[in-house]
matplotlib code that plots the C-alpha trace (Angstrom):
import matplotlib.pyplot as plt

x = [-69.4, -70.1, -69.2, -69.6, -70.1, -70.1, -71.8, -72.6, -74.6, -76.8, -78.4, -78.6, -82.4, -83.1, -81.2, -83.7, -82.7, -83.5, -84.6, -84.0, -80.3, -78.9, -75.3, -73.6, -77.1, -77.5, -80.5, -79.6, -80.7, -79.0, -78.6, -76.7, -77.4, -75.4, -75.5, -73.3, -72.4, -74.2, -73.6, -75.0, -74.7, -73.5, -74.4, -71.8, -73.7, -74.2, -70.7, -69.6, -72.2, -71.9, -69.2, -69.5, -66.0, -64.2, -64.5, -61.9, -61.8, -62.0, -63.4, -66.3, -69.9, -73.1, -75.9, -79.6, -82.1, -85.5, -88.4, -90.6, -87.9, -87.5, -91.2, -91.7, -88.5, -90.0, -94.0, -92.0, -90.1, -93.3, -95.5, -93.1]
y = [69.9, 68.2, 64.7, 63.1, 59.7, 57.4, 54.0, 51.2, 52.5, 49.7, 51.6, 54.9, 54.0, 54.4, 57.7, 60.9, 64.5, 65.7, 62.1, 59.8, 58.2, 56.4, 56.0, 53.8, 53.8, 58.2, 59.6, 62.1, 64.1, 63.4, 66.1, 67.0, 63.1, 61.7, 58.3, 57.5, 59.9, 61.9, 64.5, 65.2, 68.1, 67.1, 70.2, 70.5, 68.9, 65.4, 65.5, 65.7, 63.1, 60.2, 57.7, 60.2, 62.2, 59.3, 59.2, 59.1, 60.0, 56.3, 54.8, 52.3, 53.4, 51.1, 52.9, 52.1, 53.5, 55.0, 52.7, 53.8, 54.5, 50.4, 50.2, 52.5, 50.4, 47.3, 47.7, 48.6, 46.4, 43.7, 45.7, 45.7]
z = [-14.3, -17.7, -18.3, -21.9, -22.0, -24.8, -25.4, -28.3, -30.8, -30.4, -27.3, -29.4, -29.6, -25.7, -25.2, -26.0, -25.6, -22.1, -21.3, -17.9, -17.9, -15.1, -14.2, -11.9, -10.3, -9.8, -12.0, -14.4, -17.3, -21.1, -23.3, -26.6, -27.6, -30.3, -31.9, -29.5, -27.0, -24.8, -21.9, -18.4, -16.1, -12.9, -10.0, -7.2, -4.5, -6.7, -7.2, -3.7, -2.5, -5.0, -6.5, -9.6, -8.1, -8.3, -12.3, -14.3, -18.4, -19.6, -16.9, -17.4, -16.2, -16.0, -17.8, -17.0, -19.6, -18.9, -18.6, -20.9, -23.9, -23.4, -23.6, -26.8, -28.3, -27.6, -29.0, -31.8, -32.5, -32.1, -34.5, -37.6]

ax = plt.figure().add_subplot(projection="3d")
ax.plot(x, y, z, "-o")
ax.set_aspect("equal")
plt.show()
């Protein structure tokens, strides 16, 4: 199953293509990344044993970013 996601914009930095995303705390893989939208591929077995089958289009999600995307964001962000 393939659930989209969207988000703010302002977060668009620390989502990369095939990159670490958490949501409502269940490690997952982004792909087909947008400025504001992304999509994961949830495989039967995570479905059936997480909060993730409760989902509902609409529904709120809290997102976690990976680590070192924050870290990349923020050396930048010192250095210009």
């Amino acid at each position: 199953m393939v659930f989209v996601i969207e988000f703010p914009g302002k977060f668009a930095p620390l989502v990369v293509e095939k990159g670490s995303i958490c949501l409502d705390g269940i490690s997952l893989t982004a792909f087909n990344v947008k400025k504001k939208k992304l999509s994961v591929a949830i495989i039967p077995y995570t479905l059936e044993h997480t909060n993730l089958k409760q989902l509902e289009a609409g529904m709120p999600v809290n997102m976690e970013f990976d680590m070192v995307g924050k870290y990349i964001l923020r050396f930048d962000q010192l250095h210009h």
